[in-house]
Backbone as ProteinMPNN parsed JSONL, in Angstrom:
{"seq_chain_A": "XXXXXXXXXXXXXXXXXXXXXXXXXXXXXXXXXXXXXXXXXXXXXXXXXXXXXXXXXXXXXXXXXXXXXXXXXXXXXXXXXXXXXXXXXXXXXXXXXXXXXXXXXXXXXXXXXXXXXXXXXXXXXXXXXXXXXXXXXXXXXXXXXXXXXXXXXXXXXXXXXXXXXXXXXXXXXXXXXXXXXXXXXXXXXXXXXXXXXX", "coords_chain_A": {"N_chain_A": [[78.881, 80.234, 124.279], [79.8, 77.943, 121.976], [83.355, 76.661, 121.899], [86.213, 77.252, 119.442], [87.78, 74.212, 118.852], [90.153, 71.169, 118.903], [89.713, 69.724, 115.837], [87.266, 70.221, 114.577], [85.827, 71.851, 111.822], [86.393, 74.556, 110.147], [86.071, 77.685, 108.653], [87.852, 80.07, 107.105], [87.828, 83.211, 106.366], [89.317, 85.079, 104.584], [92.78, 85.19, 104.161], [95.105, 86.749, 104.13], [98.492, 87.284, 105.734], [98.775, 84.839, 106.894], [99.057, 84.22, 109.015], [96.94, 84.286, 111.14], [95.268, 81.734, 110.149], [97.476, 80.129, 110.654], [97.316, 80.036, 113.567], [95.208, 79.218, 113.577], [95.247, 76.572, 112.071], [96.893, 75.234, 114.314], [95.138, 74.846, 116.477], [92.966, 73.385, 115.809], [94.043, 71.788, 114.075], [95.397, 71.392, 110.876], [94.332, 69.906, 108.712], [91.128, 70.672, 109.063], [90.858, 73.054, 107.945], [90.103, 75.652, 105.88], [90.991, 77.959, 104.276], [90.329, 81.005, 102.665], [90.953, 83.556, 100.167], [91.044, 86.883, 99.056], [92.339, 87.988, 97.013], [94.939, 87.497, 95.146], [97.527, 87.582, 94.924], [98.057, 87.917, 97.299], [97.4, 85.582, 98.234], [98.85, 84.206, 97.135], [101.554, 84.654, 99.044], [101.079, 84.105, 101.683], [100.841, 81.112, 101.173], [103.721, 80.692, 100.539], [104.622, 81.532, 103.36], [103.217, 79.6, 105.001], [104.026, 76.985, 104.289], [106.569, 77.347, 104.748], [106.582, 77.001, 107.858], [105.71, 74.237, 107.674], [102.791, 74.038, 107.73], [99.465, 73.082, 106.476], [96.976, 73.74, 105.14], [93.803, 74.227, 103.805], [93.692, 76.312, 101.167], [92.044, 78.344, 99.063], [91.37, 80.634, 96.686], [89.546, 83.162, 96.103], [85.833, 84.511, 96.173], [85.52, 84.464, 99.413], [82.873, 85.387, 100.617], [80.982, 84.261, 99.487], [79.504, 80.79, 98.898], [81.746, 77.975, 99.53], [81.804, 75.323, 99.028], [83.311, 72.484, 99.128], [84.43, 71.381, 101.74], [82.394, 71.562, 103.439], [79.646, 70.919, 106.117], [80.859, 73.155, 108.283], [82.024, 74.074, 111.115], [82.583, 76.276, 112.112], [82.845, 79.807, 111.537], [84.909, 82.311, 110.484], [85.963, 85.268, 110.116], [88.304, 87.659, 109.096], [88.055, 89.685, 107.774], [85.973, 92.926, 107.672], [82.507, 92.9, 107.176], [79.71, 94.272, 105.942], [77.462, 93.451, 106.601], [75.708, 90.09, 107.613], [76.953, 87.506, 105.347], [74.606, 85.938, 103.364], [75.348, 83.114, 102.087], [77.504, 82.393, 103.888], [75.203, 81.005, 106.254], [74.104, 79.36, 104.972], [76.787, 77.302, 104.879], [77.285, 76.349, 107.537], [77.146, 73.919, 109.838], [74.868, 72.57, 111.898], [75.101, 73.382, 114.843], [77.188, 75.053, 114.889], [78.911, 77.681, 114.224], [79.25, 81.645, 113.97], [82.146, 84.122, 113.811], [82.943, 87.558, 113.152], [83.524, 90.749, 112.675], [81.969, 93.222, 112.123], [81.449, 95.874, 109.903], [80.678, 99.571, 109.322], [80.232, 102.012, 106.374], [81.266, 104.696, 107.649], [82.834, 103.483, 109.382], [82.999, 102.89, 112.063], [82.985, 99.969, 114.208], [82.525, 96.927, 115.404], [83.108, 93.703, 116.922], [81.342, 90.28, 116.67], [79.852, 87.664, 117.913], [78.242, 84.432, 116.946], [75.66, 82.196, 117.525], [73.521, 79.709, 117.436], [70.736, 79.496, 119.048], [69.079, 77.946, 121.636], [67.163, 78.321, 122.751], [63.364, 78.795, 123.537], [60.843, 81.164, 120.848], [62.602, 80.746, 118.724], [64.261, 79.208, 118.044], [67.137, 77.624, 117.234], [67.813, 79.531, 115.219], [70.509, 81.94, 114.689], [72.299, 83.955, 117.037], [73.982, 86.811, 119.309], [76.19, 88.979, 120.712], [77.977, 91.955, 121.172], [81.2, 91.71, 121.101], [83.782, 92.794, 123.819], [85.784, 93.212, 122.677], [88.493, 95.319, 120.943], [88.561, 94.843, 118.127], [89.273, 95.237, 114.718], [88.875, 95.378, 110.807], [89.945, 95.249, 107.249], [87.288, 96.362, 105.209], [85.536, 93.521, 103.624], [85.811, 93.361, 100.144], [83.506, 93.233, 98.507], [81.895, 94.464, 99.932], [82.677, 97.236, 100.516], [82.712, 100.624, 100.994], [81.652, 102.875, 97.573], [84.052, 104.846, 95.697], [84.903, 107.672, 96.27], [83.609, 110.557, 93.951], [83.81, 112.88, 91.554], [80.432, 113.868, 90.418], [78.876, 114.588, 87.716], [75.688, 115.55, 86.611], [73.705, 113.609, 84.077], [72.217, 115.522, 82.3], [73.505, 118.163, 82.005], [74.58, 119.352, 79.147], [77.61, 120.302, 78.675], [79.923, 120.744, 80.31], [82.183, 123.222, 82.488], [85.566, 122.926, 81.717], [88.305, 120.794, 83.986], [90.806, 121.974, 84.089], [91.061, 124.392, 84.087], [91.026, 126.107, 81.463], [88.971, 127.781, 81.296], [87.624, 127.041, 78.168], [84.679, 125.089, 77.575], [83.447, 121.302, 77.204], [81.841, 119.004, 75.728], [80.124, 116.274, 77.211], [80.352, 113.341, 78.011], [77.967, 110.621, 78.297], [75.708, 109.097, 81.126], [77.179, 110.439, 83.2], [79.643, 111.943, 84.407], [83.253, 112.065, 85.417], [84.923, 114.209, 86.984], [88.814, 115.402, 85.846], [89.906, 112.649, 86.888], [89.802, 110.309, 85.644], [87.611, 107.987, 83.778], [84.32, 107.376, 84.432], [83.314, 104.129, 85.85], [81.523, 102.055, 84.655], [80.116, 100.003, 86.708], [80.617, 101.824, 88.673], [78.931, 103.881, 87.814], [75.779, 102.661, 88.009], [76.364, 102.38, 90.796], [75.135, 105.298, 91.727], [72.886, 105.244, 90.752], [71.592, 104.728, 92.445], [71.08, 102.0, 93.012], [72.088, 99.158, 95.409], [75.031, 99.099, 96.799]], "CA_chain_A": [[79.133, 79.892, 122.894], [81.002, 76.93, 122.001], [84.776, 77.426, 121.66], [86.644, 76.497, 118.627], [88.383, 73.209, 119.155], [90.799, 70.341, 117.983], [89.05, 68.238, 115.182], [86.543, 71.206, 114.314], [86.154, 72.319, 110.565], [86.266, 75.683, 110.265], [86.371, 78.275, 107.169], [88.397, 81.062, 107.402], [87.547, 84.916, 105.056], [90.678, 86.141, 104.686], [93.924, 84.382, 104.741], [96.124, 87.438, 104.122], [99.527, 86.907, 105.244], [98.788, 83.464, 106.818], [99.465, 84.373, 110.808], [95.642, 83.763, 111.984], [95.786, 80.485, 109.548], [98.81, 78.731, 111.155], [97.463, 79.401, 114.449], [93.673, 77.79, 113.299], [95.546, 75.155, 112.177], [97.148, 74.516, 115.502], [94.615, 74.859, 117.282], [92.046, 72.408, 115.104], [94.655, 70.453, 112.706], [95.545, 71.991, 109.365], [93.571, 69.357, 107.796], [89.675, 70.607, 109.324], [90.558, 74.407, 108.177], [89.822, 76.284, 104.367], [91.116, 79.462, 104.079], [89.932, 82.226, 101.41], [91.768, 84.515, 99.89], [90.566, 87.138, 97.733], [93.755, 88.77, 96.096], [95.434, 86.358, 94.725], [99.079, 87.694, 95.27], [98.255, 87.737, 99.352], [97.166, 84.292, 98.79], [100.858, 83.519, 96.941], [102.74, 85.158, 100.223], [100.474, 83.381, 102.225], [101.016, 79.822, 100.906], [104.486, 80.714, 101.089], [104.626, 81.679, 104.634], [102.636, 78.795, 105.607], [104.752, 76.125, 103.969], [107.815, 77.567, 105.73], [105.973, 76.858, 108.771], [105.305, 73.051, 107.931], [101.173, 74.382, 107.773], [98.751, 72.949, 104.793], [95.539, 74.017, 105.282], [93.533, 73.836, 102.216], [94.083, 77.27, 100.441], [90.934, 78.762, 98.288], [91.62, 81.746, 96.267], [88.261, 83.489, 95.683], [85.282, 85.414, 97.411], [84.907, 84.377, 100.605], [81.35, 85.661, 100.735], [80.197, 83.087, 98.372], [79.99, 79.115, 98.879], [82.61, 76.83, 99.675], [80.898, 73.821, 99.637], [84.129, 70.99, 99.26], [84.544, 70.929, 103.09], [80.956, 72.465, 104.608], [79.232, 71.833, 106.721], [81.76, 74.285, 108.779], [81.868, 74.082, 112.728], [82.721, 77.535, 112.584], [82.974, 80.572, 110.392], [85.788, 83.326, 111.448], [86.213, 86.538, 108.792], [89.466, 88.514, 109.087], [87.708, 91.014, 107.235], [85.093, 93.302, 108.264], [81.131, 92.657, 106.726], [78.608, 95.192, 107.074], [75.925, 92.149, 107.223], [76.575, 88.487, 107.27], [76.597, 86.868, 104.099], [73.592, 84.18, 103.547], [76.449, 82.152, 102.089], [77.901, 81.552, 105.64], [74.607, 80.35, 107.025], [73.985, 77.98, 104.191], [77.484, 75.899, 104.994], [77.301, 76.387, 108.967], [76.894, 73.057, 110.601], [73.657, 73.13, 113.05], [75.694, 74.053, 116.237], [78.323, 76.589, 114.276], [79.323, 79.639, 114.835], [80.436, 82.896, 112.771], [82.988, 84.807, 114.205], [82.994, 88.387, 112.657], [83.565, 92.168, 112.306], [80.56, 94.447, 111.321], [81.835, 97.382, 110.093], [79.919, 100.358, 108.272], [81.029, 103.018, 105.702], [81.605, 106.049, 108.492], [84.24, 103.084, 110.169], [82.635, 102.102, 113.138], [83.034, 98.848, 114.049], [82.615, 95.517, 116.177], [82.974, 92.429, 116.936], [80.312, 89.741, 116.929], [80.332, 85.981, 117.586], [77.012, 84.471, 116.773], [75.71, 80.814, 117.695], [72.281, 78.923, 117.353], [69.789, 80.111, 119.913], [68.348, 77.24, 121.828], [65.688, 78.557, 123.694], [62.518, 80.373, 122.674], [60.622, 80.273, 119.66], [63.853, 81.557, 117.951], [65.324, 78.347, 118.671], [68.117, 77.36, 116.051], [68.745, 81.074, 114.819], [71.461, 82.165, 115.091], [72.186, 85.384, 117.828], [74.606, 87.068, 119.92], [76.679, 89.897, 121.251], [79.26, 92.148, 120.41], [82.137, 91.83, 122.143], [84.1, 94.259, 124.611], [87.35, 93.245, 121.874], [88.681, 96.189, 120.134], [89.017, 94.238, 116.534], [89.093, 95.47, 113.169], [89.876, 94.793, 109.53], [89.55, 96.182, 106.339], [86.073, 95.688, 104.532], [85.521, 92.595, 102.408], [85.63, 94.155, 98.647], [82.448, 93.82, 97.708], [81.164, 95.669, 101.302], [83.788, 98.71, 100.298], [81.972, 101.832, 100.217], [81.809, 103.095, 96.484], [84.701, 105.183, 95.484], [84.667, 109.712, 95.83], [84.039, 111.071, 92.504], [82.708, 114.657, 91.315], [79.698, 113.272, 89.31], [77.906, 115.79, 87.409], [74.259, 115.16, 86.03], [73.562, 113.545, 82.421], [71.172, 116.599, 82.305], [74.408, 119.494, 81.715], [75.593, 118.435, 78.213], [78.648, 120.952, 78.68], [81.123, 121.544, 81.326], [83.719, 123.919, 82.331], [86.663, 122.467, 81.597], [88.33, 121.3, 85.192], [91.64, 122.114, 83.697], [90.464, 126.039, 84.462], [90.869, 127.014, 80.713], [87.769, 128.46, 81.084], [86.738, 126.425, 77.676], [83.643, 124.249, 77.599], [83.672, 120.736, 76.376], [81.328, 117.981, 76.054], [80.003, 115.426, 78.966], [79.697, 111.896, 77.639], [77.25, 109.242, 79.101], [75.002, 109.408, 81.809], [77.375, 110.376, 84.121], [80.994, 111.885, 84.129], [84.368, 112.238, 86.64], [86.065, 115.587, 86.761], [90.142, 115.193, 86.021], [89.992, 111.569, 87.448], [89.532, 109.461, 84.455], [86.159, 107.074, 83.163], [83.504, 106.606, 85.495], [82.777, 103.134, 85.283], [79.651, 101.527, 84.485], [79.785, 99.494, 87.977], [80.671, 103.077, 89.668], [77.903, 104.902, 87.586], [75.023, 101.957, 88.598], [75.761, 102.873, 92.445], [74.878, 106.491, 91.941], [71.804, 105.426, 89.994], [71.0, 103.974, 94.141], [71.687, 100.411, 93.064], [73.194, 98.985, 96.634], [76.498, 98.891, 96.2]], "C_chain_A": [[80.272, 78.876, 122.818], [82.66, 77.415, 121.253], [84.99, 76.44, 120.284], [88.089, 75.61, 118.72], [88.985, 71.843, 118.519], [89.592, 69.384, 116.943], [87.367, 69.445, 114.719], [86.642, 71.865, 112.693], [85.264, 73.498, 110.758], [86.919, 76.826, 108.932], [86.532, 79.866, 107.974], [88.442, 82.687, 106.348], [88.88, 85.304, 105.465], [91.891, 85.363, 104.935], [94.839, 85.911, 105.156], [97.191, 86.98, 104.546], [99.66, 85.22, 105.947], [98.879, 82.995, 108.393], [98.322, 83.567, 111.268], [95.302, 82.363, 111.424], [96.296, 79.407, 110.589], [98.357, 78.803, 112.572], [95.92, 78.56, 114.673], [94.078, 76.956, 113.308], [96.471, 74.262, 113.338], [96.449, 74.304, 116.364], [93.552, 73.568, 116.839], [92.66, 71.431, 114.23], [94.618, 71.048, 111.134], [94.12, 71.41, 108.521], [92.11, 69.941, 107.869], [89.922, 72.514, 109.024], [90.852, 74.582, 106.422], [90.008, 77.274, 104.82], [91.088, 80.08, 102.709], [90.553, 83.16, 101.542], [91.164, 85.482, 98.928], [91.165, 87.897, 96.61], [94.703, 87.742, 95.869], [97.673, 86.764, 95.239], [99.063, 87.639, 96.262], [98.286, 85.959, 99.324], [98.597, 83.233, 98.458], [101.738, 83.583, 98.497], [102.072, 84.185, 100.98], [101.231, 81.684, 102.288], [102.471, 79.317, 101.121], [105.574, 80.461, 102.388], [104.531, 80.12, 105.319], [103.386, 77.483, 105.118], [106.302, 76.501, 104.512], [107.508, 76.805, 107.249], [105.464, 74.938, 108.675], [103.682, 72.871, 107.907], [100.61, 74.12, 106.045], [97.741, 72.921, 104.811], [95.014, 73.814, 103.732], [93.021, 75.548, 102.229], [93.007, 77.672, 99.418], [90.915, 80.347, 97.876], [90.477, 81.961, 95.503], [87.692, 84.147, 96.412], [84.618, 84.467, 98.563], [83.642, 84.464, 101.277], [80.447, 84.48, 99.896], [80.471, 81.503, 99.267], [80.927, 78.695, 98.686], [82.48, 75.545, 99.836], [81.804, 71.889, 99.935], [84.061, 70.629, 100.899], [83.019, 71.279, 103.998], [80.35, 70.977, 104.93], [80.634, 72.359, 107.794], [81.184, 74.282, 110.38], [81.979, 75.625, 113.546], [83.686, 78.466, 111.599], [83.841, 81.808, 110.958], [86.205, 84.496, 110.107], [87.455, 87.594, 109.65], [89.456, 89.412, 108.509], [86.309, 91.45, 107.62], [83.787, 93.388, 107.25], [80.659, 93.862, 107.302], [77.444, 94.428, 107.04], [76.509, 90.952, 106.673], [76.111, 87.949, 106.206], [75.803, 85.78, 104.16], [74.523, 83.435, 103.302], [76.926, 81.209, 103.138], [76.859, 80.894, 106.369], [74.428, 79.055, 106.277], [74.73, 76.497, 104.614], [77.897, 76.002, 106.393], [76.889, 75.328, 109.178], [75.697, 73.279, 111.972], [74.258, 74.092, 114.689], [77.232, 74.939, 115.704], [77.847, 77.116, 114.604], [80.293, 80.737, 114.285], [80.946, 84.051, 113.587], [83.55, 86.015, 113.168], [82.632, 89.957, 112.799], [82.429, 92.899, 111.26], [81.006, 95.643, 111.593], [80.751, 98.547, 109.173], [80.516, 101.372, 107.525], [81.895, 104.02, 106.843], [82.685, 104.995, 109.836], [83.952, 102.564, 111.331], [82.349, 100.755, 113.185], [83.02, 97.635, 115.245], [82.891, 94.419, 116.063], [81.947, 91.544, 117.341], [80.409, 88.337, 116.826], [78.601, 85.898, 117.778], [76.958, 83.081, 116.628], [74.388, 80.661, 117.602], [72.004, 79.435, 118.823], [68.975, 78.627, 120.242], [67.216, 76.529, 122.631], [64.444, 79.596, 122.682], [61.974, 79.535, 121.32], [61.616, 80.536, 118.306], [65.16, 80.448, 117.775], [65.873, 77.472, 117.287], [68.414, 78.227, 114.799], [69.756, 81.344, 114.916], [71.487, 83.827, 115.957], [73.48, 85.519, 118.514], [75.182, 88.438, 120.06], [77.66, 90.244, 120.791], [80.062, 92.061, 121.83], [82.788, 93.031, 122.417], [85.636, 94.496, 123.427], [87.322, 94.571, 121.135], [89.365, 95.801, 118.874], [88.558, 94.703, 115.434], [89.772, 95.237, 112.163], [89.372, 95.661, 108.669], [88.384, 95.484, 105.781], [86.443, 95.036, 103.84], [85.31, 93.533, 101.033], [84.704, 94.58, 98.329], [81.23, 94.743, 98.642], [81.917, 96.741, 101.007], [82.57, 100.067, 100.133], [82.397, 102.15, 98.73], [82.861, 104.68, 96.848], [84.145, 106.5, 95.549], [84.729, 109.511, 94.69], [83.256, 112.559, 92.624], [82.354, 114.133, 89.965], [79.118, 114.879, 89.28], [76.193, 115.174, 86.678], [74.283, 114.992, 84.841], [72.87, 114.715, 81.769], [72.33, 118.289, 81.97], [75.538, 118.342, 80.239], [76.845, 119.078, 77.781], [78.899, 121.033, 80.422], [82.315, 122.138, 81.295], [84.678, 122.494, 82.283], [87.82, 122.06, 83.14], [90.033, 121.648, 85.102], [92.186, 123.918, 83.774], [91.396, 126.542, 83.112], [89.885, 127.734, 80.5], [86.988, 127.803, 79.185], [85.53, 125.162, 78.115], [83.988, 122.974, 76.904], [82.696, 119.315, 76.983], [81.098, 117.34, 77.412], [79.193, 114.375, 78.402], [79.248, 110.697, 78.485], [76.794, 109.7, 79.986], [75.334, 110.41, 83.187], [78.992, 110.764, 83.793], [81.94, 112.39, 85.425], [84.539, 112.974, 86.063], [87.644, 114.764, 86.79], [90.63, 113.516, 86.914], [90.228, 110.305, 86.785], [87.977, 109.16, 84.815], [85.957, 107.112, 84.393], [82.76, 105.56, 85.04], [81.455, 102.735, 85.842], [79.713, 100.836, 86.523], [79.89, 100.789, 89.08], [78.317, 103.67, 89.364], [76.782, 103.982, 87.968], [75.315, 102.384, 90.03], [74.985, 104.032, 92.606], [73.167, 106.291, 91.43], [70.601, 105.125, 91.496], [70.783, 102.819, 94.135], [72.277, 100.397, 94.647], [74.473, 98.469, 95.976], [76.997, 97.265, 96.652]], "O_chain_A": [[81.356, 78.923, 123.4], [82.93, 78.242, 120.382], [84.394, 75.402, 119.996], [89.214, 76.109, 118.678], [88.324, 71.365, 117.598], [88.807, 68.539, 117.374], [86.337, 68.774, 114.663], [87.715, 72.415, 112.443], [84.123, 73.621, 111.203], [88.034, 76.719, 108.422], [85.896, 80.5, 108.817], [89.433, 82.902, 105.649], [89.31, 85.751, 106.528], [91.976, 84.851, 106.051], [95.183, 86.141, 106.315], [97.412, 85.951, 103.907], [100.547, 84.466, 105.546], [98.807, 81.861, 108.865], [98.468, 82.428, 111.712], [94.979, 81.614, 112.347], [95.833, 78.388, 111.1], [98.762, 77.837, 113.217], [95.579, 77.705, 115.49], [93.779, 76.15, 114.189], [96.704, 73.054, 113.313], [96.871, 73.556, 117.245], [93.391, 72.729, 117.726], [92.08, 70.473, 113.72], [93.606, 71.002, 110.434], [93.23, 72.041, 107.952], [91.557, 69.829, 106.775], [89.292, 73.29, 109.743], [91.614, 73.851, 105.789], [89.332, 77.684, 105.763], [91.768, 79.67, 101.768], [90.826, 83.712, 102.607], [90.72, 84.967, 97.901], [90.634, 88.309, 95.579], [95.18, 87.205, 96.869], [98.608, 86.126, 95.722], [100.145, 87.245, 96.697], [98.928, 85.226, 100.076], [99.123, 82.251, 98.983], [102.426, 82.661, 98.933], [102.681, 83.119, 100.892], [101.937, 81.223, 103.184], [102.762, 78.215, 101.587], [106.597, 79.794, 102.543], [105.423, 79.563, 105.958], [103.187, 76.668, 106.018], [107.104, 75.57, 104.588], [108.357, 76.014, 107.662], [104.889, 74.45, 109.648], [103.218, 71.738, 108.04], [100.986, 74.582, 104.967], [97.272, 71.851, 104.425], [95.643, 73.375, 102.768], [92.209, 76.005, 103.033], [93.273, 76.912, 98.487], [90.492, 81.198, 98.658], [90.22, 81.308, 94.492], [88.307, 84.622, 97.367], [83.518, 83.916, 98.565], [83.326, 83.813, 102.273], [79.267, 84.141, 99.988], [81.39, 81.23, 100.038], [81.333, 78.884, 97.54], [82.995, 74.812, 100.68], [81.433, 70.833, 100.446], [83.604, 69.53, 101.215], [82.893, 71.138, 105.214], [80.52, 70.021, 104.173], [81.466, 71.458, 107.891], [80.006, 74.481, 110.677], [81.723, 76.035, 114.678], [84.759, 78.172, 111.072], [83.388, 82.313, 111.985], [86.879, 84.07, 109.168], [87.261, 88.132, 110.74], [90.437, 90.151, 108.43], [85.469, 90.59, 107.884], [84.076, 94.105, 106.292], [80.87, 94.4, 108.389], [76.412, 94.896, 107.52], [77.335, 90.74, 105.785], [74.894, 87.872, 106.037], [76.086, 84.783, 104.823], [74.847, 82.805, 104.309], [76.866, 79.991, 103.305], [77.29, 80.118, 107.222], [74.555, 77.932, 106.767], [74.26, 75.365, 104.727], [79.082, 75.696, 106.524], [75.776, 75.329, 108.652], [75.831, 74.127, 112.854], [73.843, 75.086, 115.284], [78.146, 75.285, 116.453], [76.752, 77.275, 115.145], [81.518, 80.778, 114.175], [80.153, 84.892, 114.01], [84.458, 85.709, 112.395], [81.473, 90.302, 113.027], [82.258, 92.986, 110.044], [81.077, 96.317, 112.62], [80.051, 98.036, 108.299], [81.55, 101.757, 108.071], [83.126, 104.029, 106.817], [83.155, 105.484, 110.864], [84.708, 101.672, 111.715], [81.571, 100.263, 112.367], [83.921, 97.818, 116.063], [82.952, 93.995, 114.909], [81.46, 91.856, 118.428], [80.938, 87.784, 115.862], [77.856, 86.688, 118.357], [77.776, 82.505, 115.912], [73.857, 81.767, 117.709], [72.892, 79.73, 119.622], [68.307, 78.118, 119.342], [66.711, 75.455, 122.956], [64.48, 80.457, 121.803], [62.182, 78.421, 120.84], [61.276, 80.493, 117.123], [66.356, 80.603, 117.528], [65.161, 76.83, 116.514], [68.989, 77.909, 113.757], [70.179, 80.488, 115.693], [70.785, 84.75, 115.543], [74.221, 84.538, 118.455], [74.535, 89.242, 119.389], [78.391, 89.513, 120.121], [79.771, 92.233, 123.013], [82.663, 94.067, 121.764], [86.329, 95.509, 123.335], [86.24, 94.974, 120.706], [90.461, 96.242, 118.53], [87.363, 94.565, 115.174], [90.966, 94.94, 112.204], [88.614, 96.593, 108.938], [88.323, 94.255, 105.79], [87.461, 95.306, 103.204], [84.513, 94.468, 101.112], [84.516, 95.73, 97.933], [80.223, 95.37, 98.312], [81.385, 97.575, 101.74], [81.779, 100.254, 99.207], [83.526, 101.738, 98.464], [82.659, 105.437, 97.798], [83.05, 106.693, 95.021], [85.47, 108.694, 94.143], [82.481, 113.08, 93.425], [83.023, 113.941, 88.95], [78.967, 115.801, 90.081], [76.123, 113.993, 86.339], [74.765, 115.901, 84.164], [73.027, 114.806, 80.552], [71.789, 119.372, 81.746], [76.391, 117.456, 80.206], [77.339, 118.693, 76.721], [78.171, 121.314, 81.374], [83.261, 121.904, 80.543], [84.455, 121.369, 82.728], [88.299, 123.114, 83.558], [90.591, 121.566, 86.197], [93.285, 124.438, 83.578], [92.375, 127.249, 83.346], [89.858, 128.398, 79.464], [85.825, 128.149, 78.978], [85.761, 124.412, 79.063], [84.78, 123.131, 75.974], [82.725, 118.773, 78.088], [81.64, 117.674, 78.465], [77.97, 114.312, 78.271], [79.965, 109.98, 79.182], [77.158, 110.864, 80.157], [74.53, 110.952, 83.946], [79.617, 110.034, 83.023], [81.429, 113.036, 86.34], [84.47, 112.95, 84.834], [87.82, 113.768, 87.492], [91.716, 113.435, 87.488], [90.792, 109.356, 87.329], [87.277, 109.705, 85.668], [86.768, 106.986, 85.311], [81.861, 105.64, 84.202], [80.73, 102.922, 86.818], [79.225, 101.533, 87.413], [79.322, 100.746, 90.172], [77.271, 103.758, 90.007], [76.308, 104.736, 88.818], [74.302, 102.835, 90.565], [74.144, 104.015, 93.505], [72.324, 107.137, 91.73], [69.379, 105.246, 91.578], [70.283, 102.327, 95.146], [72.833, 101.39, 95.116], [74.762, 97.738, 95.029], [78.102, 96.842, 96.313]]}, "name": "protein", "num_of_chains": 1, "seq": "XXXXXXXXXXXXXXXXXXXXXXXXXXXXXXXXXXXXXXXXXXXXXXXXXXXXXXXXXXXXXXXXXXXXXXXXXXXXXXXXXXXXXXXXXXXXXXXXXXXXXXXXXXXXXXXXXXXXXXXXXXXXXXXXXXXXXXXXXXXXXXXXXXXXXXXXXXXXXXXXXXXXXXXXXXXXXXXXXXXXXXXXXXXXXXXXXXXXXX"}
């Protein structure tokens, strides 16, 4: 798999605090690297950091999973956060001989690493494929890969419940769907349970 090298544009998921950044951009030139951020106050510390450092990458506060299209096509795609499947996004602005460098993790935590390059044998040839590596790397899931939040749902179907307050009164159970002592279960919660993918 081709390495990533000076003069190489390359999009980076995840700036957080700006470490793996400053050393992309030494390794390829500030100028050929986009980094995504998707919390906007990491991406303040970040910008911070990285201007201490003399580093000016170009800075993109947003989801990472989505299109970046000012700099694509992309020589190579590197996520600092863990996917549980690769976003079409990333193949869209991959350059023919790119390569996505990323963590597949799943709810129950298990996790790898996977670098993945164009295939150019076979009738498979300009796929992309590859192996996990022996690295022991992980991150925290991208946001919108997060498993959905514990709650104690009860069924729209009981239009009373005890109380979880253990006065032993009864009291209402509004909407399709309600949290015990937790607060609102929101509409984007209550759609997962309905078996929407999250």
């Amino acid at each position: 798999m081709p390495a990533v090298e000076e003069g190489h544009r390359v999009l980076e998921v995840g700036t957080g605090t700006g470490c793996s950044t400053a050393v992309l951009s030494h390794r390829v030139g500030a100028d050929n690297v986009v980094s995504v951020e998707y919390d906007p106050g990491c991406a303040a510390v970040a910008a911070r950091n990285l201007a201490e450092l003399g580093c000016a990458p170009t800075p993109v506060v947003g989801d990472g999973l989505q299109r970046h299209r000012e700099r694509a096509e992309y020589d190579a795609i590197i996520a600092t956060c863990s996917v549980r499947s690769i976003p079409p996004a990333w193949l869209f602005q991959l350059a023919d001989a790119g390569s996505i460098t990323a963590t597949v993790s799943g709810w129950m935590l298990a996790a790898g690493l996977i670098r993945l390059a164009p295939d150019d044998e076979g009738d498979d040839a300009g796929a992309l494929s590859g192996r996990f590596e022996a690295d022991e790397v992980t991150y925290m899931l991208a946001r919108p890969h997060e498993r959905p939040p514990a709650h104690d749902v009860l069924p729209a179907d009981r239009a009373h419940a005890p109380d979880p307050r253990g006065s032993g009164a009864h009291r209402p159970v509004g909407g399709p769907f309600r949290r015990t002592a937790r607060g609102p279960l929101r509409r984007t919660d209550r759609d997962r349970f309905r078996g929407d993918p999250a």
